[in-house]
C-alpha positions in Angstrom: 0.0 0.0 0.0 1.5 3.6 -1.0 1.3 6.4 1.7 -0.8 9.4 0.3 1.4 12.8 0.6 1.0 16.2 0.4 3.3 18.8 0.0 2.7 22.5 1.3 4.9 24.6 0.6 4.0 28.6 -1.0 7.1 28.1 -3.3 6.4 26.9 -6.7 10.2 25.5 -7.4 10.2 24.0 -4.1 6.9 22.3 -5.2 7.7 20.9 -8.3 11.2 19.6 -6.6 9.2 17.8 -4.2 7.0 16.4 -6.4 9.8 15.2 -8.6 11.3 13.3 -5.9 8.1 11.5 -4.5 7.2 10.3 -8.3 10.9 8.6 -7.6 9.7 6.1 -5.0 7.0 3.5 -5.8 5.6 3.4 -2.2 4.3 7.2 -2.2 1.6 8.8 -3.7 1.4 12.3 -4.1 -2.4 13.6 -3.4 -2.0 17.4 -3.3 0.0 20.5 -3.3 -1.1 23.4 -1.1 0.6 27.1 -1.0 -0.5 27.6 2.2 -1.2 26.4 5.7 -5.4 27.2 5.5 -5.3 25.2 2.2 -3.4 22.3 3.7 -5.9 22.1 6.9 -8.7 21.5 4.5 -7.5 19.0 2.7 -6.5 17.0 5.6 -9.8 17.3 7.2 -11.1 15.5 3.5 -8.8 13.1 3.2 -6.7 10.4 4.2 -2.8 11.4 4.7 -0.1 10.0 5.9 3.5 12.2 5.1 2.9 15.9 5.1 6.2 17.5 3.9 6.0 20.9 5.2 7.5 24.7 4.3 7.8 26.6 7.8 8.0 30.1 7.0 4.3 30.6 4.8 1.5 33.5 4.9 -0.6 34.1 7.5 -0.1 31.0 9.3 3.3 29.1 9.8 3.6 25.2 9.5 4.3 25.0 13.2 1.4 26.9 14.1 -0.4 24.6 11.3 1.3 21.6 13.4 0.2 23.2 17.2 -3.9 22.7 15.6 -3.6 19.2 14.4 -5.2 16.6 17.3 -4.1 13.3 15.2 -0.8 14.9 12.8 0.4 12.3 10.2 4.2 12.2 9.9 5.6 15.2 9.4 9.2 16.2 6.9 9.7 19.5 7.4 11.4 21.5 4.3 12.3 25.2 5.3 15.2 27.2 4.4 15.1 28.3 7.7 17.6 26.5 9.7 17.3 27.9 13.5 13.6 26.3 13.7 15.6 22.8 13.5 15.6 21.9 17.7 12.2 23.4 18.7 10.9 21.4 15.8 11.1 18.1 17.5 8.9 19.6 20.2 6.0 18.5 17.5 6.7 14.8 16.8 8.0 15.4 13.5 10.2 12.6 11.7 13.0 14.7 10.2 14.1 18.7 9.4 15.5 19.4 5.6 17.4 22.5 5.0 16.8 23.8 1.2 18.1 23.1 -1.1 17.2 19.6 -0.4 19.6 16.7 -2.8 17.6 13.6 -3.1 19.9 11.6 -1.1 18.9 13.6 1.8 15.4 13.4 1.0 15.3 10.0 0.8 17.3 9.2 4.2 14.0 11.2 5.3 11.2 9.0 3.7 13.2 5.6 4.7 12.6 7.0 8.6 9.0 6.1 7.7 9.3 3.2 5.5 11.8 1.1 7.0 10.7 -0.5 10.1 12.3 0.0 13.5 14.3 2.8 11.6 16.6 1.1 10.0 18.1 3.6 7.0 18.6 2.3 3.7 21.0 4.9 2.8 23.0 4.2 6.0 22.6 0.5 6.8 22.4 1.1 9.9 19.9 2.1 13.2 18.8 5.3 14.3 17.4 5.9 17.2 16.8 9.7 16.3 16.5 12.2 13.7 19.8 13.7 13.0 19.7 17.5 13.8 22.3 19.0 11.4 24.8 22.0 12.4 22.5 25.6 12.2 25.2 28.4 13.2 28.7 29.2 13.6 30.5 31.8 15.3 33.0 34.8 14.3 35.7 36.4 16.2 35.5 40.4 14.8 35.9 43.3 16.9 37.2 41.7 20.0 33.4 39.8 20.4 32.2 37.0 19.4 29.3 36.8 16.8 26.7 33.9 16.1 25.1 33.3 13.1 22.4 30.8 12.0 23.4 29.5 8.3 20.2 30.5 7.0 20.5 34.3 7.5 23.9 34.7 6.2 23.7 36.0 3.1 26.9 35.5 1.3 30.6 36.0 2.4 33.0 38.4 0.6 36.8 37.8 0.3 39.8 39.9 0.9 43.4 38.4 1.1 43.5 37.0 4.7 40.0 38.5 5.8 36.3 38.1 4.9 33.3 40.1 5.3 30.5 38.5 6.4 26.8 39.5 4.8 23.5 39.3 6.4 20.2 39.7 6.6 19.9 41.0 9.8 23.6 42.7 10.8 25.8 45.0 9.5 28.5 43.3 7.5 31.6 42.2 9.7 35.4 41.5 8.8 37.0 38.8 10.1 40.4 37.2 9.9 39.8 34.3 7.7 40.5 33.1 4.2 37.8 32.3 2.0 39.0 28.9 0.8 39.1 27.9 4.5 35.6 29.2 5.7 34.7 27.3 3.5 35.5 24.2 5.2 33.5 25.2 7.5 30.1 25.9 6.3 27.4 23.5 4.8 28.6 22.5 1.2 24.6 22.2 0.1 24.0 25.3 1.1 27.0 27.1 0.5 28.8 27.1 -3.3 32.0 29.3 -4.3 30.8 31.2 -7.6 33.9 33.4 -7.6 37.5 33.6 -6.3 35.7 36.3 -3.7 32.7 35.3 -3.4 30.9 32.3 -1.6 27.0 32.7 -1.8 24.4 30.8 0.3 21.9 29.7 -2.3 18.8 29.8 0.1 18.6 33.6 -0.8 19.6 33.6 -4.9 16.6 35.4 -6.2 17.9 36.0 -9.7 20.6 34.7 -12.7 21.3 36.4 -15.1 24.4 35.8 -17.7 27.6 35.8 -15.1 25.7 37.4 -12.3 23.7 36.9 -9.4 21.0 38.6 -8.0 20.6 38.9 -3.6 19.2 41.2 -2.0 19.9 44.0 -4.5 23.5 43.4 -4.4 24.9 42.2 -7.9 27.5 39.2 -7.4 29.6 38.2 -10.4 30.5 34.3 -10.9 33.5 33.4 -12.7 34.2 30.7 -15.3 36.6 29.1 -12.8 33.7 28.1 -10.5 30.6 28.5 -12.9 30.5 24.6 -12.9 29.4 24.6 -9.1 26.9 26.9 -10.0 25.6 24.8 -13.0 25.6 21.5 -10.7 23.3 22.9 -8.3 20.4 24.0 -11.3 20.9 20.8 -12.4 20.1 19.2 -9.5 17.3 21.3 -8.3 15.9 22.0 -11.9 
């Protein structure tokens, strides 16, 4: 017997990579697509449902607020670009947290939580006992402090010989004393990509390509045809 899903997400790219990935495994069935939260109630009040993958971050309602109404939830994937949600989220019961952009491999260590008995992973072998919580923040030594940042609001990271400004959506940008090429060690290689020699950009917040550049948050970043293929991999991937 397949297990009916349904994807809400107000995305229409994170939608149709969803759906690509479920039409992938033989013992899901995809019953609906919803842009938001109100839309998603009412068709779990109609039918039968048994993996909701879930955005976080929608209109007028939020999928945890969504969750906090359901009596009887079915399992729950959450899929959010949103990284610092990823401990309170296990508050609701849910079976596993995936940072955009999600590769297949990752989605599918998700779905085996649910199909393999006594949670044994197919894409480990192995056991688990509980849902992996991946890495959401790291800190930077600048100005004699110490800064935190979640992944998900950094927007991308400048280089500058042996220091690196860092840009987000909530701070003022910050120099620190760090080469690019070994930050990048450090940060999430799905969500982070090198498309120039001085610039890494998280790809959570590209909003526009166009020719050799790159559109965030009204800043214009170029990419290079040294590291155009990483750029090029990821479409690919997500297309």
């Amino acid at each position: 017997m397949k297990l009916n899903c349904l994807i809400v997400d107000d995305e229409p790219i994170a939608q149709q990579i969803l759906e690509k990935y479920i039409k992938q495994i033989d013992a899901l069935h995809l019953v609906g697509k919803c842009n938001d939260a109100f839309e998603a109630l009412n068709v779990l009040h109609r039918d039968n449902i048994d993996v909701l993958f879930l955005d976080i971050k929608m209109p007028s309602l939020t999928g945890l607020d969504m969750l906090k109404t359901l009596q009887h939830s079915p399992k729950v994937i959450l899929t959010t670009a949103f990284s610092e949600f990823g401990v309170e989220s296990y508050d609701y019961g849910i079976t596993d947290y995936l940072l955009k952009p999600i590769p297949f491999e990752r989605f599918l260590k998700a779905v085996n939580k649910i199909l393999i008995p006594k949670n044994e992973d197919l894409s480990t072998g192995g056991m688990e006992s509980k849902a992996e919580i991946e890495p959401t923040f790291i800190f930077f030594k600048a100005d004699k402090k110490i800064h935190k940042y979640f992944f998900a609001d950094i927007l991308f990271i400048e280089g500058n010989g042996n220091y690196v400004k860092i840009h987000s959506q909530h701070e003022k940008p910050i120099m620190v004393l760090d080469k690019l090429t070994e930050l990048q060690e450090k940060l999430p290689k799905k969500q982070f990509i090198r498309v120039h020699k001085s610039f890494i950009i998280n790809v959570s917040h590209i909003q526009k390509i166009e020719g050799n550049m790159i559109n965030i948050k009204q800043k214009v970043i170029p990419i290079s045809a040294t590291f155009k293929s990483n750029l090029e991999g990821l479409i690919q991937d997500n297309y």
